[in-house]
C-alpha positions as CSV (number, residue, x, y, z in Angstrom):
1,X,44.2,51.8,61.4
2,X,43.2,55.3,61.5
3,X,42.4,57.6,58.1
4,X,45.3,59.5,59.1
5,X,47.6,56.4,59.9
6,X,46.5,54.6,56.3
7,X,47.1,58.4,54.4
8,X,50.5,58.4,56.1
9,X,51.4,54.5,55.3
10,X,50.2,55.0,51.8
11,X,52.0,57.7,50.9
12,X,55.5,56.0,52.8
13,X,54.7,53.0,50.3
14,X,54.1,54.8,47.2
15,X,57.7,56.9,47.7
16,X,59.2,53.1,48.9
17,X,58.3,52.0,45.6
18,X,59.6,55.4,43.4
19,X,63.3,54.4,45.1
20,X,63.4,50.7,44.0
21,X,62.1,51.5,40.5
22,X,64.7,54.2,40.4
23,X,67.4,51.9,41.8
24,X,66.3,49.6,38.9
25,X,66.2,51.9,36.2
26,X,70.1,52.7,37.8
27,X,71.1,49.3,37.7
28,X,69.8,48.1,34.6
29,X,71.3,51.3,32.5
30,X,74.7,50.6,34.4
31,X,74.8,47.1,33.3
32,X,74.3,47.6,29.3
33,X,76.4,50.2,29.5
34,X,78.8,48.1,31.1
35,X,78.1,45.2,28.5
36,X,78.8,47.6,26.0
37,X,81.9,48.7,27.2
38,X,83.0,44.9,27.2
39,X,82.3,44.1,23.8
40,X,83.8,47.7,22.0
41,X,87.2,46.9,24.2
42,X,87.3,43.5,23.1
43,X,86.2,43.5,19.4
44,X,86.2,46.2,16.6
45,X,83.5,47.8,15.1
46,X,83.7,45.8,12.0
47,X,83.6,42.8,14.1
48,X,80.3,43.2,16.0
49,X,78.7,45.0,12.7
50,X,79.9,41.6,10.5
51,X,78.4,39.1,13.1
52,X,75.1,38.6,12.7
53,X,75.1,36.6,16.0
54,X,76.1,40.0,17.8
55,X,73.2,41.8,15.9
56,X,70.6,39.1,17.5
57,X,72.2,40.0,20.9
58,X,72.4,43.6,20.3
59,X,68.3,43.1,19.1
60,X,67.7,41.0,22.0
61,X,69.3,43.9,24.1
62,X,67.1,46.3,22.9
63,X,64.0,44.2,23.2
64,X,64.5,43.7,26.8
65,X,65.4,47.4,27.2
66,X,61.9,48.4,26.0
67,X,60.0,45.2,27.8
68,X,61.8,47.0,31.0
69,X,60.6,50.8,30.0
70,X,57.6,49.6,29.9
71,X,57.2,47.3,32.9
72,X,58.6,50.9,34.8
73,X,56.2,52.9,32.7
74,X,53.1,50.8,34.4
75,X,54.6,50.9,37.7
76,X,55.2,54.5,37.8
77,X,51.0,54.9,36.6
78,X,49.8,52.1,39.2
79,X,50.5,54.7,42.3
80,X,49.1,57.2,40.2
81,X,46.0,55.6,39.3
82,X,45.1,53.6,42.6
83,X,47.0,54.6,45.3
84,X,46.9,58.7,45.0
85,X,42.8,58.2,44.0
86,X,42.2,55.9,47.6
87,X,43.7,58.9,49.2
88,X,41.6,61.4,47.4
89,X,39.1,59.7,49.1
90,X,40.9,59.4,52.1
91,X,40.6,62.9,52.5
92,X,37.6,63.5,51.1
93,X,36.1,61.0,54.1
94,X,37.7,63.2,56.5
95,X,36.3,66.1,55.1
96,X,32.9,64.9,55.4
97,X,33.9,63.7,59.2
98,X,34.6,67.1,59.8
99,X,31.5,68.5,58.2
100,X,29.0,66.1,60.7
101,X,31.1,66.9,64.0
102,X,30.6,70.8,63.1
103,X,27.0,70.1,62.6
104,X,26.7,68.4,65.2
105,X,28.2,70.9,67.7
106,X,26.2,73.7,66.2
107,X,23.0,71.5,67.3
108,X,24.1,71.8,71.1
109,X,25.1,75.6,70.4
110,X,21.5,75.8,69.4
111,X,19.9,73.5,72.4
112,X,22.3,75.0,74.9
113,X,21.1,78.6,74.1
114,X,17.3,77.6,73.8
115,X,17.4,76.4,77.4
116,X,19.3,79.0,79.1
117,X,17.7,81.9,77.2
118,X,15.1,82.3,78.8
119,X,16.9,82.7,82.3
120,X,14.8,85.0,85.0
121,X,17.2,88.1,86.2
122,X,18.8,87.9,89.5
123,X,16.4,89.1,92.5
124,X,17.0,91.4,94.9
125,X,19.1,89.4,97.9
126,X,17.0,88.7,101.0
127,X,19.4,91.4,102.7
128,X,18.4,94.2,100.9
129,X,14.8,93.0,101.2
130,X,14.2,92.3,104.6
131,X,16.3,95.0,106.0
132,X,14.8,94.3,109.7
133,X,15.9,91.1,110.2
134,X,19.4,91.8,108.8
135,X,19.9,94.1,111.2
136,X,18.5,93.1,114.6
137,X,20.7,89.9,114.0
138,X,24.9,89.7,114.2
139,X,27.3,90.0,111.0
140,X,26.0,86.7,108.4
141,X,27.8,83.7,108.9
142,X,30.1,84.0,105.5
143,X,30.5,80.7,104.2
144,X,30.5,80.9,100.0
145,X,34.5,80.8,100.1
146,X,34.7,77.1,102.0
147,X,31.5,76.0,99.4
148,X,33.2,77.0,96.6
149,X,34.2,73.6,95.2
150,X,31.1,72.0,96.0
151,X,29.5,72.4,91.9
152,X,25.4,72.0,92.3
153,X,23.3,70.6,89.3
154,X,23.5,73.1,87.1
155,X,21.1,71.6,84.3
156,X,17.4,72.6,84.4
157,X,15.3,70.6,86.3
158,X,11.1,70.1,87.0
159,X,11.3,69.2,90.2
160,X,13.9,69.5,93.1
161,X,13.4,68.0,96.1
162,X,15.9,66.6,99.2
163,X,14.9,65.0,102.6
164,X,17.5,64.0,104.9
165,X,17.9,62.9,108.8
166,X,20.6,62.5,111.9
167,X,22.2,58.9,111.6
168,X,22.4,59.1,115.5
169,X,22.4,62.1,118.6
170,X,25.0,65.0,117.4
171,X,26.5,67.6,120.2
172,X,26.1,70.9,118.9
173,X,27.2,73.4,122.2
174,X,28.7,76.0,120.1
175,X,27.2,78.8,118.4
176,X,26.4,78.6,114.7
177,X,27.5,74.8,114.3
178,X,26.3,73.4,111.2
179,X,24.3,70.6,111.7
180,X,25.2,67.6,109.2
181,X,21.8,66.0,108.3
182,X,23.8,62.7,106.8
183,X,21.4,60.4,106.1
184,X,19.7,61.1,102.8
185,X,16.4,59.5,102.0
186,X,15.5,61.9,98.7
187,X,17.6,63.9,96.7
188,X,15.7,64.7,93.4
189,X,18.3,67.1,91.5
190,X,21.6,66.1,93.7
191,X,21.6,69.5,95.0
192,X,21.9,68.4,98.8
193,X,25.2,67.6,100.1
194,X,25.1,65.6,103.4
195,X,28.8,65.6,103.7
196,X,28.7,69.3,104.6
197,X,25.0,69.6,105.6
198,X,24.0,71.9,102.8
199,X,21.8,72.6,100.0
200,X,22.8,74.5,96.6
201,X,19.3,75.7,94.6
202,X,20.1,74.3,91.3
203,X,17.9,76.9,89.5
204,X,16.0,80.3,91.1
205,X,12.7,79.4,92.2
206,X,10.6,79.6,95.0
207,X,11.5,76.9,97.7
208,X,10.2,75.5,101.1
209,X,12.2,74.2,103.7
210,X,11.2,72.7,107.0
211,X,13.6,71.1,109.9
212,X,12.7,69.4,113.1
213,X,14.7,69.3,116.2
214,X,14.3,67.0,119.3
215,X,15.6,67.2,122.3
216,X,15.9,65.2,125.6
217,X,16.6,66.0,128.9
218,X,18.1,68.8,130.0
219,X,19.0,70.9,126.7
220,X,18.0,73.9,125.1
221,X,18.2,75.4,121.7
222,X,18.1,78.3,119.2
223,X,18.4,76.4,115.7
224,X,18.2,78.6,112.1
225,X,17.7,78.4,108.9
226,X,20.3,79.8,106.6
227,X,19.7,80.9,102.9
228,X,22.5,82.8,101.5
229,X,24.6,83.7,104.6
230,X,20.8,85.3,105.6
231,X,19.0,84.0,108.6
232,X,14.8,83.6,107.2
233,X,13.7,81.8,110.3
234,X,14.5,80.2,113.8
235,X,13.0,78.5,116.4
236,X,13.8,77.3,120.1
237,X,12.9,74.3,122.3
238,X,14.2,74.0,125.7
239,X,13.4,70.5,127.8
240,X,13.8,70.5,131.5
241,X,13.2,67.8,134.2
242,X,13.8,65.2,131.8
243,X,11.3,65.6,129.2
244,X,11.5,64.3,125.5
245,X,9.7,66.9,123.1
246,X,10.9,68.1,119.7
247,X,9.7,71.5,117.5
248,X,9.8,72.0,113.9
249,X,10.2,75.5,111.5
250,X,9.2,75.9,108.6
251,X,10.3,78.8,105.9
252,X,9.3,79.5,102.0
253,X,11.4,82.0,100.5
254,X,12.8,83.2,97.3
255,X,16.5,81.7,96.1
256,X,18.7,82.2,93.3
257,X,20.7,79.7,91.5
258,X,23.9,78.4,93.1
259,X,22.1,80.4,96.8
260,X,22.9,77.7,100.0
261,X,21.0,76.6,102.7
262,X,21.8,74.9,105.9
263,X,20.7,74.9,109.9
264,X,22.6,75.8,112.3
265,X,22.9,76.4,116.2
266,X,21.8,80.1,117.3
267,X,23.8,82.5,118.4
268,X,23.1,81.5,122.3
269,X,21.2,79.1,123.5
270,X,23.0,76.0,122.4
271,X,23.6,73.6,125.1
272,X,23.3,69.6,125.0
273,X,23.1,67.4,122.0
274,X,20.4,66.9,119.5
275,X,18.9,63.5,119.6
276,X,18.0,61.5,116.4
277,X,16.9,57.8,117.4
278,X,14.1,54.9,116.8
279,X,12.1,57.0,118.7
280,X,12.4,60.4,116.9
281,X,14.2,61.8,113.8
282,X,15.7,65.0,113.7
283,X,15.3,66.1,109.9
284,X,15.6,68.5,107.6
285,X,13.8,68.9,104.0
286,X,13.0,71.0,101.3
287,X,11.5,71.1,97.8
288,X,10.9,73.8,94.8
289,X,7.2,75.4,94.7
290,X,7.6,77.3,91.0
């Protein structure tokens, strides 16, 4: 039973036991009275004065009349005295509750500030900083609206680090097609998200992120890498005559909190399917330098 519950089933009890002592009281005065009545309608007042066996009722009457005043006089103090004090401290238990819970939640106020304080201001966005390669590339692949319910670690980390490989061969012909590196072999931070092939920077930092491609037979490719709808790097590998080769790109750039990153097909030069086997992975990784 609850603090609340036993305050609320105390005090139910104590005015339970205030209604029989009144209906006592009630009773009791209605019966002398009653008695009373009885003996004045059927003797005189010269009879019940003369008889001294009347006089012992009568005394016997009032005897029990002040044993019952003062059985309702102790029950009347025993609420009073026990009941009303257990839930003075009742309350006064909750109050001290209360007191430890708002203590306690001004400790996290204090911790949650101390860690976020010292936050470093946003950077400048890799578009506005690198104007050449925003420009001699197409409109950015705009993405942020279908990643907006994807929630990355928000809490500060030391290290952040992911790794992640093709389960098997993946067609990718089309331009900018995401490519969904599913099988994940670290993900220090949680900030990798096979399911859509992605990577959401926990925290601003400096980070490095590599990819390897291979290809078999007779394909060609453009793959880049994407870091807030920005292309930083791409790289091509093109095998003819049936030859099995792979190539690999590597980037270390600047990214903000809650920035993504992905690969993806070029532009052109997208034709045949990546290949991911026993013989050959095709990966991609990443981790946080400071």
């Amino acid at each position: 039973m609850t603090d609340r519950s036993r305050s609320r089933y105390l005090s139910n009890n104590y005015l339970s036991e205030r209604q029989t002592m009144d209906s006592l009281i009630t009773i009791f005065t209605f019966t002398r009275m009653f008695f009373i009545f009885n003996l004045f309608s059927h003797f005189s007042a010269e009879e019940l004065n003369g008889n001294p066996e009347w006089k012992l009722a009568f005394q016997k009457i009032e005897e029990l009349q002040k044993t019952q005043d003062e059985r309702i006089s102790l029950l009347e103090k025993r609420p009073l005295e026990s009941e009303v004090t257990e839930l003075k401290n009742t309350v006064k238990n909750q109050g001290d509750e209360i007191a430890q819970l708002k203590a306690r939640i001004r400790e996290f106020e204090t911790i949650f500030s101390t860690s976020y304080k010292d936050k470093p201001e946003e950077d400048v966005p890799l578009s506005e900083a690198n104007e050449e390669i925003s420009v001699s590339f197409n409109k950015p692949f705009v993405r942020k609206g279908r990643l907006l319910h994807i929630q990355p670690t928000t809490v500060p980390v030391d290290m952040v680090a992911f790794y992640a490989y093709l389960s098997s061969d993946a067609p990718a012909s089309v331009a900018h097609h995401i490519i969904l590196f599913d099988t994940v072999i670290t993900n220090i931070g949680n900030a990798y998200h096979p399911h859509m092939g992605t990577f959401i920077a926990p925290r601003s930092g400096l980070y490095v992120f590599t990819w390897t491609i291979r290809l078999y037979g007779n394909a060609y490719f453009t793959t880049e890498l994407v870091v807030n709808n920005v292309v930083v790097n791409w790289i091509f590998l093109g095998t003819y005559n049936n030859i099995d080769g792979s190539v690999t790109g590597t980037a270390v750039v600047h990214v903000n909190q809650d920035d993504d990153a992905l690969i993806r097909t070029g532009q052109t030069h997208h034709s045949g399917s990546i290949i991911s086997d026993n013989d050959g992975k095709s990966s991609f990784a990443g981790w946080i330098l400071v």
